[in-house]
N, C-alpha and C positions, 0 to 999 in steps of 0.2 A: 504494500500500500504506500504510496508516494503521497509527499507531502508538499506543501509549497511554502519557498523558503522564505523568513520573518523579514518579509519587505518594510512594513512600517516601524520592524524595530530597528532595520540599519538605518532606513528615514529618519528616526527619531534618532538617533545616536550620531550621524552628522549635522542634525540640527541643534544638538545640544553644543558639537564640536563649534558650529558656523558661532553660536552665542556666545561661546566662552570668550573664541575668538575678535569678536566685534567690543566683548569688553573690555576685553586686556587691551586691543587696538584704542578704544575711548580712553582706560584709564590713563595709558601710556600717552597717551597723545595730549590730554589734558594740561598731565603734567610736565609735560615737555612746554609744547607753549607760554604754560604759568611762567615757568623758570626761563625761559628765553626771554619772556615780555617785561619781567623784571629787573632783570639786565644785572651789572653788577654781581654781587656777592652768589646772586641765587642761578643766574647763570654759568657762574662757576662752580657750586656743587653741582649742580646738573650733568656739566661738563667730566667733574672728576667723578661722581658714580656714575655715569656709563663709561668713561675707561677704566674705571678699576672694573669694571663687569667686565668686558672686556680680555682686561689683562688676566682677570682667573680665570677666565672659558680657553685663551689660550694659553696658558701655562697647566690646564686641564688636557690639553690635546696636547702637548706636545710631551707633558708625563710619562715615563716606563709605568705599565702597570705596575702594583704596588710601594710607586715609588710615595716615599713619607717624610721627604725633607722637605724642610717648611722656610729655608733659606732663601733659594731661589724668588718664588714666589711674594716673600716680603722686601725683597729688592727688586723687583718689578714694581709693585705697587708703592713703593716710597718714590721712585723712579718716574713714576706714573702722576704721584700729587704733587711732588715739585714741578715737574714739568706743567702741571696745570696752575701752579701757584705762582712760577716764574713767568707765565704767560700775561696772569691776571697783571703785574709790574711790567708789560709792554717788553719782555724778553724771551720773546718765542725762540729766539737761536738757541741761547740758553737753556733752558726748559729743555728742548730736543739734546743736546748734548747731554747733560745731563744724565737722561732717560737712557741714553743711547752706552752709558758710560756703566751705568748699573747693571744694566739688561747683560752689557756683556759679562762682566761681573758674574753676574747671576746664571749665564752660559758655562762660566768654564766648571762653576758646583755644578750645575747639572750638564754633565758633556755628552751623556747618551741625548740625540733629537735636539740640539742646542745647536744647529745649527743656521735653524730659525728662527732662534729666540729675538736676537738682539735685532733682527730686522723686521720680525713683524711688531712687535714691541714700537719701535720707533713710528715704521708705520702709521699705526694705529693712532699712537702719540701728539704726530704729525698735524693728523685728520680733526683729530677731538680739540689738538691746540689751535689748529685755527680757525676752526667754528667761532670756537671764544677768540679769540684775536678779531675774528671777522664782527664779534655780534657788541667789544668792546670800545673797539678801535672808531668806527665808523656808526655817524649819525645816525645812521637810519638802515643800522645794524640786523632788528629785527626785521624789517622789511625785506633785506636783502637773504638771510637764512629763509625766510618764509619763501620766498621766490626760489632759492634753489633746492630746496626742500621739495615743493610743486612740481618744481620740474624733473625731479628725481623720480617721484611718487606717478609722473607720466610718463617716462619713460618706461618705466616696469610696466605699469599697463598698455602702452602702445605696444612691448616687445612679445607679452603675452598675447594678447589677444590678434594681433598680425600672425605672428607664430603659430597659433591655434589656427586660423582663417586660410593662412596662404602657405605654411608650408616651407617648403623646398630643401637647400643645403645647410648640413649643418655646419654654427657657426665655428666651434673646437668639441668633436666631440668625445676627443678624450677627458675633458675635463666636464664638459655639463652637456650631456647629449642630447638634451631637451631645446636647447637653443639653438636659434637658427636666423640663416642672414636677413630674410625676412624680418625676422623680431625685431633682431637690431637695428634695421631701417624703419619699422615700424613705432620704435622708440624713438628712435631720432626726432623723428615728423611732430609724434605729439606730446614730445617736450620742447620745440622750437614751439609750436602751436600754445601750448600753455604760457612759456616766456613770453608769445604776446601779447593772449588775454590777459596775463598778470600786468604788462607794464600798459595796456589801454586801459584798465581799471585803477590805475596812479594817477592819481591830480595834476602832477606834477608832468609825469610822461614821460618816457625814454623812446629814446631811438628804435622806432622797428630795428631794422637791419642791424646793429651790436646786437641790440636783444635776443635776437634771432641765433645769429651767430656763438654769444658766450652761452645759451641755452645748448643749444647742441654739442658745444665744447665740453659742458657740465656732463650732458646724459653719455659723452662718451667715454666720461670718465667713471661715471656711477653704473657704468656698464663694464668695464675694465676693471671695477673694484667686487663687481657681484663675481667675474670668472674669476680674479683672483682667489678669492676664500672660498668659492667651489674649488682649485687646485689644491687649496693648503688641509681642506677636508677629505677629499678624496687621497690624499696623502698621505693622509695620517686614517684613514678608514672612517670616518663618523660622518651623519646626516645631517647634526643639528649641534651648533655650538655650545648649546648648553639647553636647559630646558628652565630658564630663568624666567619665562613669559611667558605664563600661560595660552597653550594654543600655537604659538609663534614662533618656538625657539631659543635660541639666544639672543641678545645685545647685538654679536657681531651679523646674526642671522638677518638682522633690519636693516640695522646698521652699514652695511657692507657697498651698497649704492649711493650715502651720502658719504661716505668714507673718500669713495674714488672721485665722486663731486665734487667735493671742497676742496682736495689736493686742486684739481685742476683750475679751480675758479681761484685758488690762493695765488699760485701763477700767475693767472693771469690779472687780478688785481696789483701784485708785486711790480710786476711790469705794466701799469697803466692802463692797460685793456680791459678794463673789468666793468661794472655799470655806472652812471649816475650815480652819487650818492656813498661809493662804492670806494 
């Protein structure tokens, strides 16, 4: 006697996954905002608990199993709050040396898988320091994170849903087999597309064409940052860089697309190319 299999309990059991999901995404998102919109003090703990998340999801991967030293790890994260503390006093070089100076440190006590310590460490470092550089430094700081945030958040959607729709070659598929050139063109599109609804919705207005242009520059870096830590997991064997979010993942699991964003937009701010405002 055949039976027919509990459709509406796996219904029900991704429907509960999709809520859990949208909550942790609201709560997180919340307070992300909160703390960026307040600028100062509270955008720098912000800043420094998502690198310390961060820094122990990869100092978790890159672990021997049952390794129990606890040295490494606290020289990472002291590593990790200077660099964030020396950013807050307008010394990002600092701050990254620093980081860069411990981490290795902290490579040669743990020398089994230390060989990407010190650079994804810095990395990371890198990325989280000039958020805050970028959201301290510059007037209209928040605006300008909310804007590449956006266009991070559409590029990811443009590269699925093109990807799913059209198909074709993939784009590396030793590393993320799921992506494809397609996607990546289809990100492109509607993160230029969003840098320009964002900047015709500014009072103030920017340039179509920069706009356009440092959009796309961002989402090809927040594309370059998502295969990245797909490389450094499939690396090291794991799916998810921690399970710190409910629903989501890890830190670096979100995180990974405004990672490779803000390196590129720090560029090209550094060099005068960067927005309005900027």
């Amino acid at each position: 006697m055949s039976s027919e299999p509990p459709e509406p309990a796996a219904a029900s059991g991704r429907f509960q996954d999709l809520r859990l999901r949208l909550l942790s995404a609201l709560v997180l998102g919340g307070i992300t905002l909160a703390g960026l919109a307040l600028g100062g003090f509270w955008s720098g703990l912000l800043i420094l608990a998502f690198l310390l998340a961060m820094l122990w999801e990869y100092e978790r991967m890159l672990g021997a199993p049952g390794d129990d030293a606890w040295q490494w790890p606290v020289l990472l994260w002291l590593g990790g709050a200077l660099a964030v503390l020396l950013t807050g006093f307008d010394a990002l070089g600092a701050g990254l040396l620093v980081l860069l100076v411990l981490s290795a440190i902290a490579g040669e006590i743990r020398r089994p898988r230390a060989r990407l310590l010190a650079p994804g460490a810095v990395y990371m470092g890198l990325a989280m320091c000039a958020l805050l550089d970028l959201r301290l430094r510059h007037e209209d700081g928040f605006i300008l994170i909310l804007w590449l945030v956006l266009v991070v958040v559409a590029a990811d959607v443009g590269a699925y849903f093109a990807g799913r729709r059209i198909g074709g070659r993939k784009l590396w598929p030793a590393v993320s087999p799921g992506k494809t050139w397609s996607g990546a063109f289809g990100g492109l599109f509607l993160a230029a597309v969003m840098g320009v609804i964002f900047a015709a919705a500014l009072s103030s207005g920017w340039p179509v064409v920069r706009v356009t242009l440092v959009s796309i520059a961002v989402a090809i870096g927040s594309q370059g940052g998502d295969l990245l830590e797909s490389a450094v997991k499939r690396r090291f064997g794991v799916k998810d860089s921690s399970r710190l979010i409910p629903g989501h993942g890890g830190v670096m699991d979100r995180l990974d697309g405004v990672m490779g964003g803000t390196i590129v937009f720090l560029v090209l701010d550094r060099l005068g190319m960067g927005l309005p405002g900027g």
